[in-house]
N, CA, C and O atoms as a Maestro MAE file, in Angstrom:
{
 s_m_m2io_version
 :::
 2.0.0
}

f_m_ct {
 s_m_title
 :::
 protein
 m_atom[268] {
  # First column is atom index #
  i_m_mmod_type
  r_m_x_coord
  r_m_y_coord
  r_m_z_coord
  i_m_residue_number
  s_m_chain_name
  s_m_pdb_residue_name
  s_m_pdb_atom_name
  i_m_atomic_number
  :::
  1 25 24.962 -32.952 27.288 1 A "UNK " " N  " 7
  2 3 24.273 -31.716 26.958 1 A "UNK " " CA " 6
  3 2 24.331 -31.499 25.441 1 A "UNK " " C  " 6
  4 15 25.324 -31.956 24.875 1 A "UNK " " O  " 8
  5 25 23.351 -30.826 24.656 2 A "UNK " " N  " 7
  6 3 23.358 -31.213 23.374 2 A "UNK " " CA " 6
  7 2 23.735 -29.258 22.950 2 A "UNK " " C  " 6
  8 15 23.534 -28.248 23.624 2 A "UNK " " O  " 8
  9 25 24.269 -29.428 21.710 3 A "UNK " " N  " 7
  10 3 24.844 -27.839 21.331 3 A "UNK " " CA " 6
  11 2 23.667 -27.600 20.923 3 A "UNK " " C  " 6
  12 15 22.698 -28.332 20.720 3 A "UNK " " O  " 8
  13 25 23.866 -26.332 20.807 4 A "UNK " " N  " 7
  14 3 22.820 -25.369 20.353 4 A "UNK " " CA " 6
  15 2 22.424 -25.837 18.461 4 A "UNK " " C  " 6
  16 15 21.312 -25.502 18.053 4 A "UNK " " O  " 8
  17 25 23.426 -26.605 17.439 5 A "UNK " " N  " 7
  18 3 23.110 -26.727 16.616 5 A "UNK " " CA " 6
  19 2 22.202 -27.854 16.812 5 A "UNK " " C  " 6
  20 15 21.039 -27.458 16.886 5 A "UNK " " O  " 8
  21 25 22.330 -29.156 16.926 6 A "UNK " " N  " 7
  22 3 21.932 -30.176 17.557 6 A "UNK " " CA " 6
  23 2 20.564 -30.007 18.069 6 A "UNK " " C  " 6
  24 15 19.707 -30.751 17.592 6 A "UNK " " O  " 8
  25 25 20.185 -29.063 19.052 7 A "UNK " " N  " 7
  26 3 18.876 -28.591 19.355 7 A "UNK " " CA " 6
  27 2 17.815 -28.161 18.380 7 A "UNK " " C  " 6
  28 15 16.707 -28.698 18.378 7 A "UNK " " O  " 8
  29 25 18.211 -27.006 17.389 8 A "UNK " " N  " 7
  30 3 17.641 -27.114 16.469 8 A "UNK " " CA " 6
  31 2 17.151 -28.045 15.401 8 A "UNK " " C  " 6
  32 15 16.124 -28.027 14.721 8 A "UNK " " O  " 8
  33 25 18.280 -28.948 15.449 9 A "UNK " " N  " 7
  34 3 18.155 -29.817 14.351 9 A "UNK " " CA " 6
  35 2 16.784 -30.837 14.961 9 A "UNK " " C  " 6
  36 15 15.893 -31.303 14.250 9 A "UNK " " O  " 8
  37 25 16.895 -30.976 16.151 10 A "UNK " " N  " 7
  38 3 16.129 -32.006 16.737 10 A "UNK " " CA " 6
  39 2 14.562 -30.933 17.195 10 A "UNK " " C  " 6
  40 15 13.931 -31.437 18.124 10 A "UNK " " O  " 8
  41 25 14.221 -30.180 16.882 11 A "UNK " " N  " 7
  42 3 13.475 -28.961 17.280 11 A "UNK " " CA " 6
  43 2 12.155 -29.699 16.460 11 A "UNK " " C  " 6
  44 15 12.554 -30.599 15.721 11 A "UNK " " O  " 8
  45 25 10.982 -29.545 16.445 12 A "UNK " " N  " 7
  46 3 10.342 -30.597 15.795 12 A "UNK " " CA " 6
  47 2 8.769 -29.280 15.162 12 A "UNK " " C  " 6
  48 15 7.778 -29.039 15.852 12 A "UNK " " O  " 8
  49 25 8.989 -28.805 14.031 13 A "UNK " " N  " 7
  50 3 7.651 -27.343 14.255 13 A "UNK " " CA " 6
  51 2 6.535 -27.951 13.577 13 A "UNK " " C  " 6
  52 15 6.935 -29.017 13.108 13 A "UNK " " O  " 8
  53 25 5.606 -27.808 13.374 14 A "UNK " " N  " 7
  54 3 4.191 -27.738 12.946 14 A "UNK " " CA " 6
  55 2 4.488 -27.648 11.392 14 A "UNK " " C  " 6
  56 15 5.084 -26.642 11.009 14 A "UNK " " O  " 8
  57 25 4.297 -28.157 10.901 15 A "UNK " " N  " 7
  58 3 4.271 -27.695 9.301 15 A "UNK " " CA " 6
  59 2 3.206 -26.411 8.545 15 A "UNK " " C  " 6
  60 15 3.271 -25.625 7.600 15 A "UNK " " O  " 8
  61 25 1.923 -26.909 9.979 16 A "UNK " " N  " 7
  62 3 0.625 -25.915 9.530 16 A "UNK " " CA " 6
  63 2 0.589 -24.626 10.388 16 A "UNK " " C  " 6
  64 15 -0.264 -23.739 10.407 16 A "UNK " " O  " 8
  65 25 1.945 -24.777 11.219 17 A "UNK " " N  " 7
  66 3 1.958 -23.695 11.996 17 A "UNK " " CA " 6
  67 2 2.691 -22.794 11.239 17 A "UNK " " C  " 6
  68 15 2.261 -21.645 11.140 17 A "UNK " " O  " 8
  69 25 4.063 -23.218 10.507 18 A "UNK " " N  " 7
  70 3 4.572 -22.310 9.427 18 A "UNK " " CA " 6
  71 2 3.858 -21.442 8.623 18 A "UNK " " C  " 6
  72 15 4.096 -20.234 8.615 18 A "UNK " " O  " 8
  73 25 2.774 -22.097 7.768 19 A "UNK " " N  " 7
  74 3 2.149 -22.421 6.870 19 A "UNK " " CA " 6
  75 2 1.399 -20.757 7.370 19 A "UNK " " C  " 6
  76 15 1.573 -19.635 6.894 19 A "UNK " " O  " 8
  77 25 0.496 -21.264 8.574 20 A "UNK " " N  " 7
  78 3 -0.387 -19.995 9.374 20 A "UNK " " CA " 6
  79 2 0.603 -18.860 9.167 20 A "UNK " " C  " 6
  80 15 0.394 -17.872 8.464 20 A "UNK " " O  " 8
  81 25 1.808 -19.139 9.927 21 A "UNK " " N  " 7
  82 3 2.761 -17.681 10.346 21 A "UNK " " CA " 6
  83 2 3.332 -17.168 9.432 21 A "UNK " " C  " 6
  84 15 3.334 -15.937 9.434 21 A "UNK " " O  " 8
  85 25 4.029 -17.878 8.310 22 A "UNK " " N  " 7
  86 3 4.032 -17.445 7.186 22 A "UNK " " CA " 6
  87 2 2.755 -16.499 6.181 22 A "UNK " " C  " 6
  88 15 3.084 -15.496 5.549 22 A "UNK " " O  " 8
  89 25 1.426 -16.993 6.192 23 A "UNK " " N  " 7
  90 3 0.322 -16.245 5.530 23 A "UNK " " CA " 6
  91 2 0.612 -15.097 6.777 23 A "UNK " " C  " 6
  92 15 1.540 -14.292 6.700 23 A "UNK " " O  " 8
  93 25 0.012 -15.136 7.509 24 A "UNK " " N  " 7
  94 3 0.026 -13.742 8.834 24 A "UNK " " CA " 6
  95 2 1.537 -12.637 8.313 24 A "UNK " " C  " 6
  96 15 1.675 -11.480 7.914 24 A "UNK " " O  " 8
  97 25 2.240 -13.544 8.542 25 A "UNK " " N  " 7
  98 3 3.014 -12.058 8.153 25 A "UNK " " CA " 6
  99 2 3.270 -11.124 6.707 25 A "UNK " " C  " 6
  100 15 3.716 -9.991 6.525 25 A "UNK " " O  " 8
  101 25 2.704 -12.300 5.698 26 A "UNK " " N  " 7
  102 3 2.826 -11.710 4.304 26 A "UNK " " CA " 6
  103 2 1.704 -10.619 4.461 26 A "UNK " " C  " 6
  104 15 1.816 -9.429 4.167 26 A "UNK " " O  " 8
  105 25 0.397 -11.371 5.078 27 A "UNK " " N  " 7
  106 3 -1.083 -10.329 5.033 27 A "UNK " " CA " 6
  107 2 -0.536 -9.019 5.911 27 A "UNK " " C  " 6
  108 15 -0.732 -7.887 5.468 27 A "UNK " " O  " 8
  109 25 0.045 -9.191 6.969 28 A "UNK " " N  " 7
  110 3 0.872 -7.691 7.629 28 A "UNK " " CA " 6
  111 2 1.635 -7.097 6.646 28 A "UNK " " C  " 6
  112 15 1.393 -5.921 6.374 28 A "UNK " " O  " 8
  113 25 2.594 -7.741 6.004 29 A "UNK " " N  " 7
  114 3 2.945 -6.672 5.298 29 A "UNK " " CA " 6
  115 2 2.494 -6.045 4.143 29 A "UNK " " C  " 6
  116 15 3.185 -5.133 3.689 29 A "UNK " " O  " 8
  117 25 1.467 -6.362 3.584 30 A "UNK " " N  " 7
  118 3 0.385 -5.975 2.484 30 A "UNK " " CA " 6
  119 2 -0.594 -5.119 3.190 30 A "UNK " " C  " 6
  120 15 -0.852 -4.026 2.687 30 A "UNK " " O  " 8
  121 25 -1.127 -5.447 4.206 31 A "UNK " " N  " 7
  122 3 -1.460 -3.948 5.093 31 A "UNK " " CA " 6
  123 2 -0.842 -2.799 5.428 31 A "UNK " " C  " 6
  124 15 -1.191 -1.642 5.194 31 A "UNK " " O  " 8
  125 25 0.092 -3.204 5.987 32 A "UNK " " N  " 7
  126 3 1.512 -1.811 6.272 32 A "UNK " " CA " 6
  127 2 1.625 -1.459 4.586 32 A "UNK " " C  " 6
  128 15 1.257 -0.289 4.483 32 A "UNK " " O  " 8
  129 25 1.885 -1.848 3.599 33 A "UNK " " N  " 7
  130 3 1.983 -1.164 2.401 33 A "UNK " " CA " 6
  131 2 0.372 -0.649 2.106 33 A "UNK " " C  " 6
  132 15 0.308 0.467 1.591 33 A "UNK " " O  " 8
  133 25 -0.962 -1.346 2.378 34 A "UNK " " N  " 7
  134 3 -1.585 -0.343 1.701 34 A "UNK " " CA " 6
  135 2 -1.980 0.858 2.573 34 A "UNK " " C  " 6
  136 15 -2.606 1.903 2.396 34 A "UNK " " O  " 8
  137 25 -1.506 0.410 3.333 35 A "UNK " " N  " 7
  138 3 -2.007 1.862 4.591 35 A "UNK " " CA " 6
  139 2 -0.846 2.874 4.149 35 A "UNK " " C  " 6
  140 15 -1.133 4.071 4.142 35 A "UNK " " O  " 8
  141 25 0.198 2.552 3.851 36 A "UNK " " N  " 7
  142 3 0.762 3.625 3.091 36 A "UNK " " CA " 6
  143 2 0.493 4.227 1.941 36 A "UNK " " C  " 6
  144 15 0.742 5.408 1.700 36 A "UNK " " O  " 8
  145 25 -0.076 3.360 1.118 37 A "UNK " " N  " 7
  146 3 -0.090 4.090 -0.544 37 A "UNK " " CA " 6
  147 2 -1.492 4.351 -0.999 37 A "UNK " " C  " 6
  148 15 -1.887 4.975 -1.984 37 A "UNK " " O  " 8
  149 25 -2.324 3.570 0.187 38 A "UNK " " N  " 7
  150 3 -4.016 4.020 -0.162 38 A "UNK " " CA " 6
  151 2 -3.396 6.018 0.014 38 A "UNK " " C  " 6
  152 15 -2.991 6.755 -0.885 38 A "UNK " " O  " 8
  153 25 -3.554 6.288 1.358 39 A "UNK " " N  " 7
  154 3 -3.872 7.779 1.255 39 A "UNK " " CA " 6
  155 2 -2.748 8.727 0.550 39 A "UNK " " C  " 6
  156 15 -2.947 9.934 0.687 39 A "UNK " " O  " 8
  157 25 -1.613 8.342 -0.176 40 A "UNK " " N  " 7
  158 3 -1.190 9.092 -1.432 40 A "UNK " " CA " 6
  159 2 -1.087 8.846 -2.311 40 A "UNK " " C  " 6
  160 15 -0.260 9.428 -3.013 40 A "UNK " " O  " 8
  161 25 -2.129 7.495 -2.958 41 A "UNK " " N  " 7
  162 3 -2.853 7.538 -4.001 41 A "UNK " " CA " 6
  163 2 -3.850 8.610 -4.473 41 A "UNK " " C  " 6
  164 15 -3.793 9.319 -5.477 41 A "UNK " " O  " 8
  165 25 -4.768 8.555 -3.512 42 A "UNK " " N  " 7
  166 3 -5.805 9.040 -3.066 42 A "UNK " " CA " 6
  167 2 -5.821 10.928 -3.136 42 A "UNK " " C  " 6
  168 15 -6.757 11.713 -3.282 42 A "UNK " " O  " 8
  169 25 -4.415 11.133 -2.967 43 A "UNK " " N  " 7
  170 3 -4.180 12.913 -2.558 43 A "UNK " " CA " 6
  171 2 -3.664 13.140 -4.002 43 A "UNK " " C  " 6
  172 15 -3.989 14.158 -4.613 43 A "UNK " " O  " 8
  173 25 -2.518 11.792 -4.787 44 A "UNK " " N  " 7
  174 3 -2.689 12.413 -6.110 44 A "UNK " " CA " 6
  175 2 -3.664 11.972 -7.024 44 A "UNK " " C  " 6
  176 15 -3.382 12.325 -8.169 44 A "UNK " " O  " 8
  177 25 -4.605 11.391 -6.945 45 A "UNK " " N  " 7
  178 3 -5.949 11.476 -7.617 45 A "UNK " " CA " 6
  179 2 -6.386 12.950 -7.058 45 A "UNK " " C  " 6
  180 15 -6.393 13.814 -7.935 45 A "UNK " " O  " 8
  181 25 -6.640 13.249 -6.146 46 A "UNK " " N  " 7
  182 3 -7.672 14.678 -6.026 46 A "UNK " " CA " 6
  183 2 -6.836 15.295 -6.404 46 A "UNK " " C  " 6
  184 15 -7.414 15.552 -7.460 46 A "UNK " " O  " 8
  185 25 -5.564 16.004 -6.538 47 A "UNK " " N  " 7
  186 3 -5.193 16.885 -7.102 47 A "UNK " " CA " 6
  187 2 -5.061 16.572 -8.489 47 A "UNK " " C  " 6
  188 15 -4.794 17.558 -9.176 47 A "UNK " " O  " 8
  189 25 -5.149 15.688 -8.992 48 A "UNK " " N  " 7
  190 3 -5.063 15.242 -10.686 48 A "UNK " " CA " 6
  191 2 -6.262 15.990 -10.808 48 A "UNK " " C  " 6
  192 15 -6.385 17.026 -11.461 48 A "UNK " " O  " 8
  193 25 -6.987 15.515 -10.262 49 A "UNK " " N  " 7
  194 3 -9.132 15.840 -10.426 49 A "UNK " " CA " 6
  195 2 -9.213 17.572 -10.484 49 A "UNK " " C  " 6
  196 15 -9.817 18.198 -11.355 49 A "UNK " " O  " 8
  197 25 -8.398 18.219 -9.255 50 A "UNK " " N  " 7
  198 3 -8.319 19.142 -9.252 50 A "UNK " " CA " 6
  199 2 -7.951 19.840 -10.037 50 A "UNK " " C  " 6
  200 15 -8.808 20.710 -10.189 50 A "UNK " " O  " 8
  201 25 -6.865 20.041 -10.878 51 A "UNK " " N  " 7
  202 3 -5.872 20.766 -11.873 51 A "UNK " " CA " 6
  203 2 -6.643 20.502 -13.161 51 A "UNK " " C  " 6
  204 15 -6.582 21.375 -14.027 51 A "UNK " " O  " 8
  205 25 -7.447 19.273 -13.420 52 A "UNK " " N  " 7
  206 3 -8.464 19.128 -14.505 52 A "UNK " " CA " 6
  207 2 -9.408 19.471 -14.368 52 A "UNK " " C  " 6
  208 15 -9.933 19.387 -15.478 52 A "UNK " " O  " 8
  209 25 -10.233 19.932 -13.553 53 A "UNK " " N  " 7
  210 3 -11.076 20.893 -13.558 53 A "UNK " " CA " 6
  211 2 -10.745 22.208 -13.459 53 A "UNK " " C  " 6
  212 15 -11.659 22.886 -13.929 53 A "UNK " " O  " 8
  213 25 -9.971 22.775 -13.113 54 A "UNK " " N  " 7
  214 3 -9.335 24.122 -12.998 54 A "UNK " " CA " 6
  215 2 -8.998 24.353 -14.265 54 A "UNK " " C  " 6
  216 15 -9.359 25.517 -14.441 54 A "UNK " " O  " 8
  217 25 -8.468 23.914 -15.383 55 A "UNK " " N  " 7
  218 3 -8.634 23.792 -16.864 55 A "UNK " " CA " 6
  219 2 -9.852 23.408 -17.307 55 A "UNK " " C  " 6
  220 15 -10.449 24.088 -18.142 55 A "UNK " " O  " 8
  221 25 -10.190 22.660 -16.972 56 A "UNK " " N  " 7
  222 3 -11.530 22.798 -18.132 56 A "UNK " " CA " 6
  223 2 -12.767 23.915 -17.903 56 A "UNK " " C  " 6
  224 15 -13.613 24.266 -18.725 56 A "UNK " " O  " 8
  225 25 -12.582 24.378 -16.441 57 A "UNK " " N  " 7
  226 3 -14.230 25.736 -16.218 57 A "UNK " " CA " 6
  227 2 -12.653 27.054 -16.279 57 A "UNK " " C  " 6
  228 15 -13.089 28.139 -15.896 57 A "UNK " " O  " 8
  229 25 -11.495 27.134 -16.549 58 A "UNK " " N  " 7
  230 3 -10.606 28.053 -17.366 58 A "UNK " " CA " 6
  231 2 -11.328 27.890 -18.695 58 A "UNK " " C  " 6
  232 15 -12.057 28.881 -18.731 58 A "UNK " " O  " 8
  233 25 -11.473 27.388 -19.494 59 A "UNK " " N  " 7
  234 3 -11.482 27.023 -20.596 59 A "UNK " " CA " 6
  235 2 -12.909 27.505 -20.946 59 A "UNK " " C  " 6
  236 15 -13.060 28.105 -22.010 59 A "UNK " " O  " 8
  237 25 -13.984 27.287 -20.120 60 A "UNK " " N  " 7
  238 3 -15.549 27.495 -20.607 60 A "UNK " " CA " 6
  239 2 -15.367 29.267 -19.924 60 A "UNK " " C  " 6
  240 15 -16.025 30.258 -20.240 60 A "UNK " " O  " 8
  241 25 -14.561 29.185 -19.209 61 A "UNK " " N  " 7
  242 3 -14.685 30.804 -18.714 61 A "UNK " " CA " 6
  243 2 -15.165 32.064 -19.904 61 A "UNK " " C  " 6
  244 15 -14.534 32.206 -20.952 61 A "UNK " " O  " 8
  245 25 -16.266 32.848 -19.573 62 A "UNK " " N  " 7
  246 3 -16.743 33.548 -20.338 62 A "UNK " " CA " 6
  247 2 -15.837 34.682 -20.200 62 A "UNK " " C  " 6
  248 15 -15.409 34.999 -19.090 62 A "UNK " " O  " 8
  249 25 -15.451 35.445 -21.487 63 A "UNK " " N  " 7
  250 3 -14.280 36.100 -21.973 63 A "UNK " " CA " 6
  251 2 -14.935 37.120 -22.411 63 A "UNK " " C  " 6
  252 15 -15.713 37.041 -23.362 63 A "UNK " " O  " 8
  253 25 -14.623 38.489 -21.585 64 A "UNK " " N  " 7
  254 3 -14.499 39.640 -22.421 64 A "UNK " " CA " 6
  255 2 -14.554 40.039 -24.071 64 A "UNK " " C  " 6
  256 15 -13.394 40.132 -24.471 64 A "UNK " " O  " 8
  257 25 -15.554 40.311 -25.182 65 A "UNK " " N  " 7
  258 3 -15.429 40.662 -26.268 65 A "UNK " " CA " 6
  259 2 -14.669 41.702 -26.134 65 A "UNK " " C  " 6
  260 15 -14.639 42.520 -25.215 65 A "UNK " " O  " 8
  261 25 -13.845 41.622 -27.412 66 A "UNK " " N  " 7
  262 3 -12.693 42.946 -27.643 66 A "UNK " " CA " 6
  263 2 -12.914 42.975 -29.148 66 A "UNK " " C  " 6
  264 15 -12.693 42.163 -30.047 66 A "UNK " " O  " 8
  265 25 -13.713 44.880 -29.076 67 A "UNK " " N  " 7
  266 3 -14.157 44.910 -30.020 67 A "UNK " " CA " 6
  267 2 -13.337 45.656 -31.231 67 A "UNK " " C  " 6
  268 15 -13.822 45.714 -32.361 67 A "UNK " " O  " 8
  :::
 }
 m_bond[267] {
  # First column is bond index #
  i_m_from
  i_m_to
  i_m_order
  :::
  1 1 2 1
  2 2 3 1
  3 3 4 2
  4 3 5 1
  5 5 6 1
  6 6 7 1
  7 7 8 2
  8 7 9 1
  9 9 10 1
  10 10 11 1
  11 11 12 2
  12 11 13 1
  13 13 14 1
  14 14 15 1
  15 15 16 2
  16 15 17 1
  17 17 18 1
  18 18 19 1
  19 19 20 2
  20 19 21 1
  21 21 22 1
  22 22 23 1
  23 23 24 2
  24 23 25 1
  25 25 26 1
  26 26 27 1
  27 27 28 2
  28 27 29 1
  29 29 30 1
  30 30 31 1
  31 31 32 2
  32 31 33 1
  33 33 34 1
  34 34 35 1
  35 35 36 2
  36 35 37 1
  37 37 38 1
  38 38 39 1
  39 39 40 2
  40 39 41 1
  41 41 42 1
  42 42 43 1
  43 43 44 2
  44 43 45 1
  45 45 46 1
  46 46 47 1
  47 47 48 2
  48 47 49 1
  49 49 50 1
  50 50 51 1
  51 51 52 2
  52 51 53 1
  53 53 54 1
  54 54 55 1
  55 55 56 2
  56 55 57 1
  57 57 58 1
  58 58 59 1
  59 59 60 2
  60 59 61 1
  61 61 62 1
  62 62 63 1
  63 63 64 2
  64 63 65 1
  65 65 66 1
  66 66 67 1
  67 67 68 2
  68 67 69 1
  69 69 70 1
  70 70 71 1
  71 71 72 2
  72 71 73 1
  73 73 74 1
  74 74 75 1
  75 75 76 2
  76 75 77 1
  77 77 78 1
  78 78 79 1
  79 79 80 2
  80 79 81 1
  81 81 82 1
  82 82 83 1
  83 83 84 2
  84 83 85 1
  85 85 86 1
  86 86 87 1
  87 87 88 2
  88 87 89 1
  89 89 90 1
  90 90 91 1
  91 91 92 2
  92 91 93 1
  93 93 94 1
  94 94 95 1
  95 95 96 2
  96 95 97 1
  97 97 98 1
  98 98 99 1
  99 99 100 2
  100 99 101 1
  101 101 102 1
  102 102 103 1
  103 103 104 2
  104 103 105 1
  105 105 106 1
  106 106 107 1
  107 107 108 2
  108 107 109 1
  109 109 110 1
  110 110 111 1
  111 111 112 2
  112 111 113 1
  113 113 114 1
  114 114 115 1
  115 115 116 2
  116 115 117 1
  117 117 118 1
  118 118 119 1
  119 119 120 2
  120 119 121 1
  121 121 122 1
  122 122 123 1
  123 123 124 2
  124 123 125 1
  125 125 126 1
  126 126 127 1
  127 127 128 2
  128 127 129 1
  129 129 130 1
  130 130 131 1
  131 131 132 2
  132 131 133 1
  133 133 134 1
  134 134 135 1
  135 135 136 2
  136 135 137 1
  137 137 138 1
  138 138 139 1
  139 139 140 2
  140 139 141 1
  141 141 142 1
  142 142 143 1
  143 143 144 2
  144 143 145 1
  145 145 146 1
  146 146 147 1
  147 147 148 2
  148 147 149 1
  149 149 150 1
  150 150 151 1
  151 151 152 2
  152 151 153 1
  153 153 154 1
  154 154 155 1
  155 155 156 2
  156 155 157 1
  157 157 158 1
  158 158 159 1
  159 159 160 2
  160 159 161 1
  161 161 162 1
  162 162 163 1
  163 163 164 2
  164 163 165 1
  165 165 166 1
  166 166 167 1
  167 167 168 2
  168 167 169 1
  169 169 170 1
  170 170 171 1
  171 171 172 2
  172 171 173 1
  173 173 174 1
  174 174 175 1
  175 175 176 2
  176 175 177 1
  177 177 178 1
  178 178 179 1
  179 179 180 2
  180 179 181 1
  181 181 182 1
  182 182 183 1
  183 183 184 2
  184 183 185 1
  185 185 186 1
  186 186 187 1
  187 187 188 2
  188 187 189 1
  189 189 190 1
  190 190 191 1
  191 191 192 2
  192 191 193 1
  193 193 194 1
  194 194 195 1
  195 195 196 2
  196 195 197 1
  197 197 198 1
  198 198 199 1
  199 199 200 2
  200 199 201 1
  201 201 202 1
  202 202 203 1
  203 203 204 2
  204 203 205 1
  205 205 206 1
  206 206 207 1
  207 207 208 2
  208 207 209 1
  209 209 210 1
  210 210 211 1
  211 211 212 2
  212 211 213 1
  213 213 214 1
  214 214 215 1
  215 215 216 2
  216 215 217 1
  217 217 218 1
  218 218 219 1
  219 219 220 2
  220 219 221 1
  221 221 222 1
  222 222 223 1
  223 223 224 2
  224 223 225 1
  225 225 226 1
  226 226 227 1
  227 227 228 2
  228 227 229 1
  229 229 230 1
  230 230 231 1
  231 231 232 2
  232 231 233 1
  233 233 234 1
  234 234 235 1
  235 235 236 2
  236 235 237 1
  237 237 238 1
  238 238 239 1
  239 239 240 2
  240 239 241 1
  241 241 242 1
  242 242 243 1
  243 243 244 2
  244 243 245 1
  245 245 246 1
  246 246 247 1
  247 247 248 2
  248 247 249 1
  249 249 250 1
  250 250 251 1
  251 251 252 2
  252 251 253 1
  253 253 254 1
  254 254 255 1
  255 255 256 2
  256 255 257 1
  257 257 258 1
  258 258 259 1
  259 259 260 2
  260 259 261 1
  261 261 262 1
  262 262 263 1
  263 263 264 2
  264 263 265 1
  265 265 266 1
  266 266 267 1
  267 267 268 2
  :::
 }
}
């Protein structure tokens, strides 16, 4: 009966199967990250957008003469 190290050693894998499963899981985890950081990128861009326009039509705001 052969040990469990022995088994492995004699275990025989695909080189192009690595190759596949290796790309597959890097591309998963580059999805799971942009599915995270697309939509709070995205929320601090609009509020960047936001707070700069809220200053600049502050800014053109027509002002009371004080005479």
């Amino acid at each position: 009966m052969l040990s469990v190290s022995q088994a492995l050693e004699e275990r025989k894998e695909s080189p192009a199967l690595v190759v596949v499963t290796t790309a597959f899981q890097l591309a998963l985890v580059v999805l799971v990250w942009l599915l995270a950081l697309v939509p709070a990128a995205v929320a601090a861009l609009t509020m960047f957008a936001i707070k700069t326009l809220g200053g600049v039509l502050s800014a053109w705001s027509v002002r009371p003469r004080e005479d």
